[in-house]
LUMMIFI-247295 format. One record per residue: x, y, z of N, C-alpha, C, O in turn. Coordinates in steps of 0.02 Angstrom, whole numbers, plus 50000, padded with zeros to 5 digits. Layout:
XYZXYZXYZXYZ ...
end
This chain:
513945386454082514285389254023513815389053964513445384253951 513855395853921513255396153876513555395753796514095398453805 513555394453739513895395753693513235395953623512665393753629 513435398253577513015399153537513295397453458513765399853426 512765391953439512835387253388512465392053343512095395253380 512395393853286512095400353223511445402753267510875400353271 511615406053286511015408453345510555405353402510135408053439 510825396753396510545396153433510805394353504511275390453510 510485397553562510875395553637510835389553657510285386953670 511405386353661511695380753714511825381053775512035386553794 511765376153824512105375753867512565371253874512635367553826 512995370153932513425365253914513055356453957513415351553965 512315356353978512085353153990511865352153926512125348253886 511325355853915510925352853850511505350753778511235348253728 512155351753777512575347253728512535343853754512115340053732 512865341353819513055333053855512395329353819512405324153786 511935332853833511235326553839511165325153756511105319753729 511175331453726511215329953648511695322953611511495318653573 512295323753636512855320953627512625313853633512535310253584 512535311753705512265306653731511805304153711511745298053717 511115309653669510605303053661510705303353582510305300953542 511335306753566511515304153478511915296753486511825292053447 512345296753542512785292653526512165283553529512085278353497 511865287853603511465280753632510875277353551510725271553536 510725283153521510295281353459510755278453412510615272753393 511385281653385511915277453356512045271253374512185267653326 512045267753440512195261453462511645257553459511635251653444 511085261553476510215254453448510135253153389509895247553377 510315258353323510175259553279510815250053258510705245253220 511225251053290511925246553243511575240653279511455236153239 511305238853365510995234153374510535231453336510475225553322 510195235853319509485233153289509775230253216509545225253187 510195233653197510485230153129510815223853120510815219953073 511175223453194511575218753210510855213953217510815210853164 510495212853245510285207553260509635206553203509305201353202 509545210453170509075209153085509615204953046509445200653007 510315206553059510765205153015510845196753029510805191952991 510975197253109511305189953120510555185753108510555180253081 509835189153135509325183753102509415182553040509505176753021 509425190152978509445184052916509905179952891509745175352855 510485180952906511015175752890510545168552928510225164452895 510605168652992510405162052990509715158452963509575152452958 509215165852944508805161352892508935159652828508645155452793 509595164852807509755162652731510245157052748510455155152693 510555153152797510865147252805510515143152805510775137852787 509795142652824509315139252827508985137052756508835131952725 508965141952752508865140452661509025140652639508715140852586 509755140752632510285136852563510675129752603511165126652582 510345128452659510565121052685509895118352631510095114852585 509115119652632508655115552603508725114252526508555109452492 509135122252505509275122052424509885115252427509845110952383 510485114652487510765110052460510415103752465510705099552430 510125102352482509735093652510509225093752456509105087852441 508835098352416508725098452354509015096252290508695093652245 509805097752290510105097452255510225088552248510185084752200 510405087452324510765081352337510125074852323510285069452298 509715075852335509035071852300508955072152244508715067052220 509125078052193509015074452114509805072452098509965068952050 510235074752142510995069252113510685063852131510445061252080 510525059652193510175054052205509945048652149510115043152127 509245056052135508795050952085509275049152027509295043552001 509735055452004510015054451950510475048051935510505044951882 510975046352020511265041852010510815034252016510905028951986 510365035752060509715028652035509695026951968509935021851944 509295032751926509165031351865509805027551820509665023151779 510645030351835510995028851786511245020351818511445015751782 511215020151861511075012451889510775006951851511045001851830 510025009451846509645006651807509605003951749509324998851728 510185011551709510545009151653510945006251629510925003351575 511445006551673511855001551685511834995451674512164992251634 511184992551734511114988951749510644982651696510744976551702 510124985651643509894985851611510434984651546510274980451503 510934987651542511214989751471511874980751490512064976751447 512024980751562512524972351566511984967451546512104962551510 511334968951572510984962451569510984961651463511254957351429 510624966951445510474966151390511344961651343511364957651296 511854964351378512474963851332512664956851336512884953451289 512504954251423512564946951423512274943951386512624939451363 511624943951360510974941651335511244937851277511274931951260 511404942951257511764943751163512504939551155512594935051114 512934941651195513444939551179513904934451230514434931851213 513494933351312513754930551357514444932851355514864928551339 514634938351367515454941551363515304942951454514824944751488 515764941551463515964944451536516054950651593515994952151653 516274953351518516074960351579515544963051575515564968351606 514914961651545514224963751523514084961751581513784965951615 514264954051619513944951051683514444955251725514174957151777 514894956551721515254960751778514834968951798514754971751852 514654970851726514464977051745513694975351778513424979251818 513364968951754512684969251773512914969851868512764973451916 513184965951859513344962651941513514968752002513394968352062 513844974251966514074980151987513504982952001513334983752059 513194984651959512694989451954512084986452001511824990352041 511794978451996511484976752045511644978652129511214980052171 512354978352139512454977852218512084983852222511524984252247 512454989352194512424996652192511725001052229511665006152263 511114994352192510624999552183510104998952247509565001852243 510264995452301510084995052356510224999352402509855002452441 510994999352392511265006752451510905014352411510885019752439 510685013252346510345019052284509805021752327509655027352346 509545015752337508745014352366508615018252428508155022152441 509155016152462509195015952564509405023552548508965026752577 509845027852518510035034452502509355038352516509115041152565 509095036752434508385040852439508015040052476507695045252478 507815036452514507425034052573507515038152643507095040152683 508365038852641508375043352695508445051752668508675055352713 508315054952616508695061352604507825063352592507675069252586 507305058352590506735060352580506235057552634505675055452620 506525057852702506225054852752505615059852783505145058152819 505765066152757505385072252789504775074552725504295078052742 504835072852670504375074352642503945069052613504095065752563 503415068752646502735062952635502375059352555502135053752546 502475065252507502395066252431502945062152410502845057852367 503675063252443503975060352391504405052652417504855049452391 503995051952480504335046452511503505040352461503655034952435 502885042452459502385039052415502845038152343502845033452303 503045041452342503365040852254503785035052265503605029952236 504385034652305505035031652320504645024652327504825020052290 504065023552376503765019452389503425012552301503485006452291 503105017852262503005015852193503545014652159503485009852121 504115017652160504795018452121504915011652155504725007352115 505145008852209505495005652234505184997152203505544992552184 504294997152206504124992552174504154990052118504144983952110 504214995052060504414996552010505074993051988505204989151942 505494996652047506424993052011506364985852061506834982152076 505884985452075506134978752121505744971452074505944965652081 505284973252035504794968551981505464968951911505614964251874 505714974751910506234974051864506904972751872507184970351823 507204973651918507624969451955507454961151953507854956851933 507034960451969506694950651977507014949551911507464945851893 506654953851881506474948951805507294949151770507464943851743 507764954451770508394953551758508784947851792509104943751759 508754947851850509054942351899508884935751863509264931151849 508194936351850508054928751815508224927251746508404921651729 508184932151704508754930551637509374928651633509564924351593 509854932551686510574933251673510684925251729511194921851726 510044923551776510424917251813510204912151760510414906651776 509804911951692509614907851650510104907051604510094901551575 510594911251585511014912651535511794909551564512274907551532 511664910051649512324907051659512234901251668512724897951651 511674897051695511314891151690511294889951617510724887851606 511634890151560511734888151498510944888551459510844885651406 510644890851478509704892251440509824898251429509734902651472 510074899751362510104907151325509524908351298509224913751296 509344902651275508714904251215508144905451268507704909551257 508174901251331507504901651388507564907951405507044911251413 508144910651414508174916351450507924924351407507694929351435 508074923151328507994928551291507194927851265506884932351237 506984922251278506004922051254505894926751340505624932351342 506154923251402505884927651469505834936651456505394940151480 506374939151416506854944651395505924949251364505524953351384 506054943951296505304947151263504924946651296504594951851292 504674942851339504004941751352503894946851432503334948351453 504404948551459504424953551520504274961651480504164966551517 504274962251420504584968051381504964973751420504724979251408 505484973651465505744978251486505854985551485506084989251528 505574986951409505624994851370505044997551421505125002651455 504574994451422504054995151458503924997151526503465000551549 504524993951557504524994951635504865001051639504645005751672 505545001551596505865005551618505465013351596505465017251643 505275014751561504675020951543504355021551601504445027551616 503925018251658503645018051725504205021651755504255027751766 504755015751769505245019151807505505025651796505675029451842 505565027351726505965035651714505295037451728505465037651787 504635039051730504055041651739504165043451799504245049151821 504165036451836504335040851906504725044651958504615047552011 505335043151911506065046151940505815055751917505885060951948 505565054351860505145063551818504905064451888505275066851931 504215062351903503835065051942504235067252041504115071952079 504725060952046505015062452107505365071152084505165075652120 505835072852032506445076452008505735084152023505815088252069 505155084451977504735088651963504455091152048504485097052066 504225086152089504255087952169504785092652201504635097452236 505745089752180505955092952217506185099752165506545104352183 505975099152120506055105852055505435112052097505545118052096 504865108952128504375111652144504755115052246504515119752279 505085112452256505275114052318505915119052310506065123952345 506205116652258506925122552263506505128552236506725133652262 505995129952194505815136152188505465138552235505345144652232 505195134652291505035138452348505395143552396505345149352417 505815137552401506745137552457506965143852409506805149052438 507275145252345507625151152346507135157652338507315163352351 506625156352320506055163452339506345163652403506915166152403 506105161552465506255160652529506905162952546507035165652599 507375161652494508155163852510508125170152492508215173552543 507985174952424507935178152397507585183552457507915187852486 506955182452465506615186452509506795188752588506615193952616 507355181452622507845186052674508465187452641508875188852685 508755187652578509135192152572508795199752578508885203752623 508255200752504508125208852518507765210752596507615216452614 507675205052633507545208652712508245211052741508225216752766 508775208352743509285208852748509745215652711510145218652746 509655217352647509805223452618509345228352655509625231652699 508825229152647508335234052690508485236452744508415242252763 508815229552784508935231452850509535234552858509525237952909 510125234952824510615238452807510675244352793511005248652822 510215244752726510025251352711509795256852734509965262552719 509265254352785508925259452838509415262052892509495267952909 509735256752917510155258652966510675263752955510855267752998 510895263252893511415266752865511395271152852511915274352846 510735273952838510335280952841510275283652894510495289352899 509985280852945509995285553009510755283053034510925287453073 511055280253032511805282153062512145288353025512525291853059 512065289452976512395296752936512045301152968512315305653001 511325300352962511025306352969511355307653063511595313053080 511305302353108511375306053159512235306653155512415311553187 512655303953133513395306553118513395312953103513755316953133 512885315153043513155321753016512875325653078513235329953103 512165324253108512105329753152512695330053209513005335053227 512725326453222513245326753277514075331053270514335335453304 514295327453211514905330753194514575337453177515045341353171 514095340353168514105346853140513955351353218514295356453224 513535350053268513635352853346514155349553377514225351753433 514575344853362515245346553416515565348753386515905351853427 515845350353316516095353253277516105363453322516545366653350 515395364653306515525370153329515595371253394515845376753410 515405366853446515375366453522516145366853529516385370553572 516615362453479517255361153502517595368953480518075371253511 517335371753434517755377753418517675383853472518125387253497 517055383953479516815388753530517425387053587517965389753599 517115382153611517605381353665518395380553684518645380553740 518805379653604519595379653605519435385153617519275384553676 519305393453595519185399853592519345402053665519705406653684 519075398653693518805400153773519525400953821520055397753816 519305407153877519805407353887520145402453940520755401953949 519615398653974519605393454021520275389253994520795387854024 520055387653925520415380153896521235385953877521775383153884 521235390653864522065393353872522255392753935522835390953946 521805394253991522275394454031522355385954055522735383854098 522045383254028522165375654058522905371854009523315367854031 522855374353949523425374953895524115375453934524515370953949 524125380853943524625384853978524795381754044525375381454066 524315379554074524415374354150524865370154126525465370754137 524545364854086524815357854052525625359254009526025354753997 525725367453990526435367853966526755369053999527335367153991 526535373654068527035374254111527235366054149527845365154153 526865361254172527105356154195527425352554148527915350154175 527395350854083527905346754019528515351654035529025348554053 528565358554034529545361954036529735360254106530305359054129 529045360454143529315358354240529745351454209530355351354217 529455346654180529805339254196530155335754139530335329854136 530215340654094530925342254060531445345054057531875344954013 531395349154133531905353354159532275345754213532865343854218 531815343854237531895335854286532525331554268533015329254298 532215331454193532415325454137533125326654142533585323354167 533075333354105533895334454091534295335354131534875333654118 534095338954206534535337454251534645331254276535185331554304 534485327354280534645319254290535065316854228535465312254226 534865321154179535345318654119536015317254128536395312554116 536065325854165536655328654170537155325654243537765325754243 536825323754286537115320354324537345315254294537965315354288 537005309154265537175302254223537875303454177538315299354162 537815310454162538365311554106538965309554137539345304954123 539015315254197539545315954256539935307054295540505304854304 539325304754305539675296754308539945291454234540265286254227 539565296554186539795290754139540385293054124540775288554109 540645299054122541275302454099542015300954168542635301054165 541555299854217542085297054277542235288254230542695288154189 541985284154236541915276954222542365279154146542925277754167 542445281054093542835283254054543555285154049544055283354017 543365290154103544185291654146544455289154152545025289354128 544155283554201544605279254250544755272754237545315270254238 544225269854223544145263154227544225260054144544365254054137 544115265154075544375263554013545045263853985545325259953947 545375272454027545805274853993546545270653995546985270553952 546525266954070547155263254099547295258054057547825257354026 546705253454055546865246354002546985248653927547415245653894 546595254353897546625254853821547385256553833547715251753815 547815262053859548555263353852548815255853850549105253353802 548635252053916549135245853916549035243153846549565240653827 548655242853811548415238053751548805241853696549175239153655 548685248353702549125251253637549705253853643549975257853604 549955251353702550615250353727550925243153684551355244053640 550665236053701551025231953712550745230453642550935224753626 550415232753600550325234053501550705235353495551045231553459 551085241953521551665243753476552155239153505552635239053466 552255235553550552875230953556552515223953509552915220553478 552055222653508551955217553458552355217753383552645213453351 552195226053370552275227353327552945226353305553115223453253 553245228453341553985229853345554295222953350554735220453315 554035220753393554105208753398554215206953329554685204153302 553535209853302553425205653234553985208253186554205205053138 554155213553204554555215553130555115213853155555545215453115 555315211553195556155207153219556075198153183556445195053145 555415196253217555425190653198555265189653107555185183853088 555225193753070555065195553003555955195552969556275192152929 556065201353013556985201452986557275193853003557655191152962 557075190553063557255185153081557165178853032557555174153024 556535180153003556295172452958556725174252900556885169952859 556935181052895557125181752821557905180452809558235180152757 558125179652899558755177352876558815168952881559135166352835 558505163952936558165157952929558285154052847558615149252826 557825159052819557595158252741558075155852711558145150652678 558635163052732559245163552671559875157952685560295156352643 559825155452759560345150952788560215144652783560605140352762 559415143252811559235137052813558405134552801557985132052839 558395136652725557745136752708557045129752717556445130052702 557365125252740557185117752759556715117852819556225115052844 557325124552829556765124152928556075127452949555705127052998 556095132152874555455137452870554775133752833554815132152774 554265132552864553615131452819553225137552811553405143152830 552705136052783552245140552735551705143052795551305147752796 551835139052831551095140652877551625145552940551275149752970 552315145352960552425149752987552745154952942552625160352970 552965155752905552845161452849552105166552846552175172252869 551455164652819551165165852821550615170352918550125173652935 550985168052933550795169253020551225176053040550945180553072 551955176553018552555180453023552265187352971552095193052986 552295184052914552255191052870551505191652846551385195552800 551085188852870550395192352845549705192652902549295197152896 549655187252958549235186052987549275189653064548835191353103 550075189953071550085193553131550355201653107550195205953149 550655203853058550265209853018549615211753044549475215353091 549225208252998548525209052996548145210753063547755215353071 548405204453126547995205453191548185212853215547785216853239 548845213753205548995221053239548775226053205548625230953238 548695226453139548235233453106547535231153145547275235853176 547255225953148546595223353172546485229453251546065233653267 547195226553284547045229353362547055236153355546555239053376 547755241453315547855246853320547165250553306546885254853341 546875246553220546125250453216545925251453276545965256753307 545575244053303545135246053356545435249953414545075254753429 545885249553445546195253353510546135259453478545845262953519 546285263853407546205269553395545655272953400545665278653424 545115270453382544355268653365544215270853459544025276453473 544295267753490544015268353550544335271953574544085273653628 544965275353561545405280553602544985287553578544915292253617 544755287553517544385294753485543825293353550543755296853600 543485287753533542865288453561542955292253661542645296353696 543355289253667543555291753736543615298353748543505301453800 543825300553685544235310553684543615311353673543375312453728 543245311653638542735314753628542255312753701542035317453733 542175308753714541595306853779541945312153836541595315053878 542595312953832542845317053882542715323153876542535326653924 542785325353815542935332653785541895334953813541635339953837 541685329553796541085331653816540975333253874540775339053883 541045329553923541035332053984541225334454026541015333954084 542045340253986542335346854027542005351253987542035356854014 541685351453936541355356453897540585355553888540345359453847 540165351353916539495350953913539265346953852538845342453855 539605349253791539275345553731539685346653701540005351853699 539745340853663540165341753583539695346353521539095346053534 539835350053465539735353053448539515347753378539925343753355 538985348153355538775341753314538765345153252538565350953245 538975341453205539395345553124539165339453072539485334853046 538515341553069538165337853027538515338452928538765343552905 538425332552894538735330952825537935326052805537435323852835 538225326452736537955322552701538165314052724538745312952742 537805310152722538275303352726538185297752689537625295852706 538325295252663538065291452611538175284552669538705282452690 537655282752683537425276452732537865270752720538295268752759 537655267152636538125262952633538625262652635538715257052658 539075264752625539805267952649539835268452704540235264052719 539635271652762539595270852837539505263052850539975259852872 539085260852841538935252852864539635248452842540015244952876 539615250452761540185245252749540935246752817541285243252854 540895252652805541595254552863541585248652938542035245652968 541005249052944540935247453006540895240853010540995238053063 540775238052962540715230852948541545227452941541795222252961 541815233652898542705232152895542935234552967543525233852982 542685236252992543215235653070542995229753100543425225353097 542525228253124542195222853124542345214153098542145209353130 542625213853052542705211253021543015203253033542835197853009 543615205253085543895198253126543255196253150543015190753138 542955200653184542735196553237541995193953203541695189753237 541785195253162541425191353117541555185953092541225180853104 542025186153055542475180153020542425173853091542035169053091 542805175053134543065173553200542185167453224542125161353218 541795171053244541085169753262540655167953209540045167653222 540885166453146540585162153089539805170353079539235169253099 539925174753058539255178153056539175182852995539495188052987 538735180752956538465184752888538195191352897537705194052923 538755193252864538495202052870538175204452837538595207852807 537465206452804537415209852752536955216952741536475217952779 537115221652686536645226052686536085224952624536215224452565 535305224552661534955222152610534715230152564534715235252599 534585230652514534285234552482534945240752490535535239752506 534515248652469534905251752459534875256852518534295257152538 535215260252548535215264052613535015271152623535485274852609 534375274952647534455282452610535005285452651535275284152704 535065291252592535525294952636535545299652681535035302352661 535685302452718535565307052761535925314252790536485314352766 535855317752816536175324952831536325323952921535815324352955 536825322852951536965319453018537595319453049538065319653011 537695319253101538405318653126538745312053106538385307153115 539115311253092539635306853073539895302553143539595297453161 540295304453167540445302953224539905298353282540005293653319 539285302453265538785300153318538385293653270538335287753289 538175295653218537785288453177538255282853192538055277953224 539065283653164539475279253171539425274153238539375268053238 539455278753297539365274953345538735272153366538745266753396 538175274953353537465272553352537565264853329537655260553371 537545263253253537575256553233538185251553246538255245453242 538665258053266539115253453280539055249753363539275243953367 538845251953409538515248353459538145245453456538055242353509 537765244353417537095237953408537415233153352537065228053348 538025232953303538245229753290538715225553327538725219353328 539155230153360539435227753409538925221553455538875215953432 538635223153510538175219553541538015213753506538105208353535 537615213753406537535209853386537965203053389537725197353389 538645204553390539185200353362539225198053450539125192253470 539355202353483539385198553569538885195453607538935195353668 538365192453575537925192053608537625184853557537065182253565 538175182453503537775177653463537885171053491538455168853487 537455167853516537365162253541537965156253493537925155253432 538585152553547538945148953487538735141653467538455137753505 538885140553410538495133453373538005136353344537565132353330 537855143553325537315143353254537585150753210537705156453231 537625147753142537725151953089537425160353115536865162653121 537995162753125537695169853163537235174253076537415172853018 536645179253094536755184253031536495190753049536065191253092 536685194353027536795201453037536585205152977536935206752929 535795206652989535485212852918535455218352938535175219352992 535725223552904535565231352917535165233352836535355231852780 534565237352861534325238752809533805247352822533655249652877 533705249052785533295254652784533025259152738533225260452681 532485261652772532085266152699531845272552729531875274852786 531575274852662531345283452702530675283052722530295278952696 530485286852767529405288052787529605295852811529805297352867 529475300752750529255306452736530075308152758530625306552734 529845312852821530795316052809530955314152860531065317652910 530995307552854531285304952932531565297652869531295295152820 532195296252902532605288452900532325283852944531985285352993 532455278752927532285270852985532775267252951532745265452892 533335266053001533675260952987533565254653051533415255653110 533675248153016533645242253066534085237353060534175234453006 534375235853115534875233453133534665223953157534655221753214 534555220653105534245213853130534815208453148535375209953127 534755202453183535005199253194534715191253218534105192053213 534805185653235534765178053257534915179353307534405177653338 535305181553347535605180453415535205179953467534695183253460 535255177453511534935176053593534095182353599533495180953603 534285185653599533485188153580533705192753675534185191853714 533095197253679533005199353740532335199553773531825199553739 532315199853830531695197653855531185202053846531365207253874 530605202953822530215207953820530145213953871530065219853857 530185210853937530135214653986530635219654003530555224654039 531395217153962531905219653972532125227453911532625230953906 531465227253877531615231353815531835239153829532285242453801 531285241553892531555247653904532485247253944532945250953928 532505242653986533115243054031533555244253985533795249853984 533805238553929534465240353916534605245453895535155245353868 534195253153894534255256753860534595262653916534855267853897 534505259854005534615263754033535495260154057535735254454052 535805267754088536545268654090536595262154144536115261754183 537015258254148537395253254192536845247054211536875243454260 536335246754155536085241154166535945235254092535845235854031 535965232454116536025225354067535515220254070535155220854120 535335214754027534705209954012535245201554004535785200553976 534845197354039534835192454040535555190454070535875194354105 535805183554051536395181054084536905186554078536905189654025 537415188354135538015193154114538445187254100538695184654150 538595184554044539125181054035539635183953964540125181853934 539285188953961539995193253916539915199753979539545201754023 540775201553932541145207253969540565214053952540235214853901 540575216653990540185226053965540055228654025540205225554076 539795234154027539775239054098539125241454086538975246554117 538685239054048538065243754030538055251854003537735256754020 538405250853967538575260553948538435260053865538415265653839 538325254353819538305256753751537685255353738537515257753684 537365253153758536515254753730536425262553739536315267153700 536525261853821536305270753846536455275653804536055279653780 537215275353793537635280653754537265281753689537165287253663 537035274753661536875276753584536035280753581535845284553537 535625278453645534995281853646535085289753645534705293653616 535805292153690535875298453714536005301853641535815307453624 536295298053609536445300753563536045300053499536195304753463 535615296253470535095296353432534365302153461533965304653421 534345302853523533955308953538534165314453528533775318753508 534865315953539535255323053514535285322853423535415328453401 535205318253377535095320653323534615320453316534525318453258 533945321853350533205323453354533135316353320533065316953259 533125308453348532845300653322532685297453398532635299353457 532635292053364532495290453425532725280553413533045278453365 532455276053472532785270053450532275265153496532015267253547 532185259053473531895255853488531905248953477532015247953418 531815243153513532035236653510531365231753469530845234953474 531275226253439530765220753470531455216253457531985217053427 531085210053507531535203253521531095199853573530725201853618 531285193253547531185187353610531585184153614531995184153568 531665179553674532275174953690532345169953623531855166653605 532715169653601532945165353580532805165453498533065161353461 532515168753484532395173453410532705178653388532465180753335 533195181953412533685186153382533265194053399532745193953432 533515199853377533365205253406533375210753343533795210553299 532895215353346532945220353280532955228153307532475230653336 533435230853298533445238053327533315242153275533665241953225 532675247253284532545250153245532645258053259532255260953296 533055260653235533265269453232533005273753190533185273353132 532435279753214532295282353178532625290853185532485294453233 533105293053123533355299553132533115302653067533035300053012 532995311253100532715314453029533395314752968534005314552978 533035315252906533355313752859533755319952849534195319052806 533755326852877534125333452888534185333652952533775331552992 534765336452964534695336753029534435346253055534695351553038 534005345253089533865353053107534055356953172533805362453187 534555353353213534585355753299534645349753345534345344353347 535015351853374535005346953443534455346253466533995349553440 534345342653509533785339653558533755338753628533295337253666 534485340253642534395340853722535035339653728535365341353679 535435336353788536185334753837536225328353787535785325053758 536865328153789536985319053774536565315453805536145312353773 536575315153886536165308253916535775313153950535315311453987 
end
């Protein structure tokens, strides 16, 4: 195959090889940098380890010298006034200046110049050392006056001038070595910039050549008619096995709409059957307390009062909601599957308002299972089926609340924001968590994760995927055992078309 870059002929060998010995020069080029790089670091570690041991030798001398003074400044104070802490500080400062000694001795073991100095220095504080030792033991030996003629006649001003002389000349040695050491530092840094610099040059330069011949190699060749018809291969097999998809969809539908039929519709009647005889119970035993009341008010307390006229009220609006709630959901799951699809009648919805709803049906069984509901932040809004979002969160809420491990403060966050024209809402929770491995399963029809020790048939994860793909979103889990679980739904923020079958 031949193609032509501004006149000039290619083949599709001579790109490969081009390609190849850009990329292979790109990768020596970053070696060779890489390993200029990692040498000078470790010579500039090398030489700012010597700048620190520079440093740490004139703290050394420095703390020698103030020793000295110290040591020098108790003796003189005892001298004068025999006060006590003058001998305390001498006494301090004496122990001190041995471990002073043994310091410098070892931090200057490697250099020959200044271990001769340490050598003179050391004789130095050790003739002046004597001669203090022998005043201050004369002064406590009650011979003040013996001890202060020893004082003059040692003249100490004298020694100590030697000694700072030579502490100068040690300080001036390692003053003479740190300006070696950071030249030395200095000089593998700019080896180190250089080596950067260069590299960074021929990596552009061969970047730009490169992006500028595959650039046109790649255009030439989308053009081509080879790569349409290979296009066209690759689209006909994606509609082949999305034609697959949906017929399997469509079978799944067919059993989930049997299991609906049969196996939901019998118990929900019995239930909103024996509601309305609750119902009807309660309002006898209501007429009943109220005649109780009026005959023999002694016999009525507050706590069956309250049970009569407000709590068993309450449970039966509780049940009727929900039995109603799931009787729609049923007509519609049905209606879907003598008619193929429900007809999706997208609204505006104002989110928070949806959540709160769902949180108020919800609501016993929150209370009930000790679990904090809340919506954090503010919710966007969206253009969507009603019916179908509703049940989306309302099955992962649901789940949330059945699935919370008992003995810990259950909590329940729904929250969400916009990323361009798409929603993300997430559905968080504490509860039992699911197994990683299990993330795709629960999503498929009649299967379930971890212990079955609650009631379910495996049908409301599925249902809600089927149905977050038909408002063109999609849905997705993270969780681990025992860390609670976050379902994250992403639906566009308009809705523009279906997306395929329910399941």
């Amino acid at each position: 195959m031949r193609l032509t870059l501004k006149n000039v002929a290619v083949t599709e060998g001579w790109f490969n090889r081009l390609v190849i010995g850009a990329v292979a020069l790109g990768f020596f080029v970053l070696l060779v940098a890489g390993v200029a790089a990692f040498q000078a670091v470790r010579d500039n570690q090398f030489h700012a380890q010597w700048v620190n041991h520079t440093f740490e030798v004139e703290h050394a001398l420095a703390d020698f010298d103030a020793l000295m003074e110290r040591a020098e400044t108790g003796r003189r104070g005892f001298l004068l006034s025999g006060a006590r802490n003058a001998a305390l500080t001498f006494d301090e400062s004496r122990r001190q200046l041995g471990p002073a000694l043994r310091r410098l001795r070892y931090l200057t073991r490697d250099n020959s110049r200044q271990q001769a100095n340490l050598a003179t220095l050391t004789a130095l504080a050790a003739r002046d050392v004597s001669a203090m030792d022998i005043s201050v033991a004369q002064v406590r030996a009650g011979h003040r006056d013996q001890a202060i003629r020893s004082f003059q006649a040692t003249i100490p001003l004298k020694m100590m001038r030697k000694i700072r002389g030579q502490l100068d000349a040690m300080r001036a040695e390692e003053s003479r070595l740190l300006t070696i050491r950071n030249q030395a530092q200095a000089d593998t840094l700019h080896f180190f910039y250089g080596t950067v610099v260069i590299a960074g040059i021929i990596l552009v330069m061969v970047a730009a050549g490169s992006i500028w011949v595959i650039s046109r190699y790649t255009r030439d060749l989308t053009a081509s008619r080879d790569e349409l018809r290979l296009l066209n291969a690759d689209l006909e097999g994606a509609v082949r096995e999305r034609t697959t998809d949906l017929q399997r969809a469509n079978d799944e539908i067919q059993r989930f709409a049997y299991i609906v039929s049969h196996d939901l519709r019998s118990p929900l009647v019995n239930v909103m059957g024996f509601t309305a005889e609750l119902e009807s119970a309660g309002k006898q035993l209501a007429r009943m307390m109220d005649r109780v009341e009026q005959r023999a008010p002694d016999l009525v307390d507050k706590e069956a009062q309250l049970a009569i006229r407000e709590d068993l009220p309450e449970a039966i609006g509780f049940i009727r909601t929900s039995t109603q709630k799931m009787d729609r959901l049923i007509n519609a799951i049905l209606r879907l599957s003598r008619e193929g699809r429900r007809a999706i009648t997208p609204e505006k919805l104002d989110m928070g308002a949806l959540v709160q709803g769902i949180a108020d049906t919800h609501r016993h069984r929150l209370d009930e299972c000790e679990i904090d509901f809340s919506i954090v932040g503010r919710l966007p809004t969206i253009t969507s089926d009603r019916l179908a979002v509703e049940q989306i969160l309302g099955n992962i809420v649901d789940n949330a609340i059945k699935y919370m491990p008992p003995g810990r403060r259950g909590r329940i966050e729904i929250r969400g924001h916009s990323d361009g024209q798409r929603a993300i809402f997430e559905v968080a929770d504490n509860g039992r968590g699911v197994d990683p491995k299990d993330h795709d399963r629960i999503f498929d029809l009649f299967r379930r994760s971890g212990a079955q020790d609650r009631p379910g048939e495996g049908i409301g994860l599925a249902h809600t995927r089927a149905l977050a793909y038909r408002l063109g979103g999609t849905i997705v889990v993270e969780s681990e055992l025992g860390r609670g679980a976050t379902f994250r739904i992403s639906l566009p923020v308009a809705f523009i078309g279906e997306q395929g079958a329910l399941i």
